[in-house]
Structures are given as structure tokens and as C-alpha cells.
C-alpha positions in Angstrom: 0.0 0.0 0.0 2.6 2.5 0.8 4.4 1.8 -2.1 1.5 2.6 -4.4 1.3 5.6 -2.4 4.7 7.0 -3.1 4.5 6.2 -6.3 1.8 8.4 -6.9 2.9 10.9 -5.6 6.2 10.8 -7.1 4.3 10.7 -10.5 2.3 14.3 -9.4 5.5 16.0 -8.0 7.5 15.0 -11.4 4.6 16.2 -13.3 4.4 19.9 -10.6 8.5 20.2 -10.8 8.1 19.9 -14.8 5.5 22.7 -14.6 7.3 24.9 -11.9 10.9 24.8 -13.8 9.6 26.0 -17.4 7.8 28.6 -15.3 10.6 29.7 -14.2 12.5 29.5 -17.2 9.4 31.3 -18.8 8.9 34.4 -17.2 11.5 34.7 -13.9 11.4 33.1 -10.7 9.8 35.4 -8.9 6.0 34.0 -8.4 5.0 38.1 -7.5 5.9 38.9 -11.4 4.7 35.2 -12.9 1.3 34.5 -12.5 2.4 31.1 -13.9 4.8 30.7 -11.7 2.5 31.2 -8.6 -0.1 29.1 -10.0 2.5 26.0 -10.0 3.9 27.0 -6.6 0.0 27.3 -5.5 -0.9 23.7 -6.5 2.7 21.9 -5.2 2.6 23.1 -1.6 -1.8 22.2 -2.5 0.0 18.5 -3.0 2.1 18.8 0.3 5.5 19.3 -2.4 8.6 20.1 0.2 9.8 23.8 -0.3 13.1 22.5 -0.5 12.2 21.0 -3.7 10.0 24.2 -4.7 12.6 26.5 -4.5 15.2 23.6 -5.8 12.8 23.4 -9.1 12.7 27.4 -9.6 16.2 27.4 -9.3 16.6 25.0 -11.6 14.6 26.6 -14.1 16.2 30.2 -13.9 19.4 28.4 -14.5 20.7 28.7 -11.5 20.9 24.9 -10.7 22.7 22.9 -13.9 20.7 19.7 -14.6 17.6 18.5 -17.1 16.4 21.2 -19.3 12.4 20.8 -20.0 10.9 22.8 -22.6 7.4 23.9 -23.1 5.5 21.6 -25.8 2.2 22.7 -26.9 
């Protein structure tokens, strides 16, 4: 049971770091100038998302972090 668990919520937090990280990369990372940005923010710490991995995601999209780039696919 807890391993379903954690797998579902690895699945929503991979799918809300995606989202907050071309955000970021987007229009800034500050969530007062992004609406975007604040919506994605708004929803992880709605799913209980650590902050650490918030602000590790932002960071992450504004370059400041090296690691996977994501882009935006419509």
C-alpha cells in the first residue's frame, strides 16, 4: 500500500517540478511577477511538495541549478 502511495505521488511531484521549472524559465522566478509561476507554486505546496524541492525546481529553471532542461510543448 505505501508503495502505491509513493508512487503516486512521485508521478504528481515530477509532473508539478516539470511545470514549476519552465515557469521559471518562462517568465522569472519570482512567483509576485509570474502568474504562472505562482499558480505551479500554489498547486505543489496544495500536493504537500517540500519547499526545499520548490525552490530547488525554480532554481533550476532560472538556471541557477545545472541539470535537465524541460521545454514547453504545446
Amino acid at each position: 500500500r505505501k508503495g502505491r502511495q509513493d508512487a503516486k505521488r512521485g508521478k504528481i511531484f515530477t509532473k508539478l517540478i516539470k511545470e514549476i521549472t519552465v515557469s521559471a524559465r518562462l517568465g522569472g522566478g519570482d512567483s509576485n511577477m509570474n502568474p504562472r509561476l505562482r499558480a505551479a507554486v500554489a498547486a505543489a505546496k496544495e500536493e504537500n511538495m517540500p519547499s526545499d524541492n520548490i525552490t530547488r525546481a525554480i532554481k533550476k529553471g532560472t538556471g541557477e541549478l545545472e541539470g535537465v532542461n524541460y521545454e514547453e510543448i504545446r
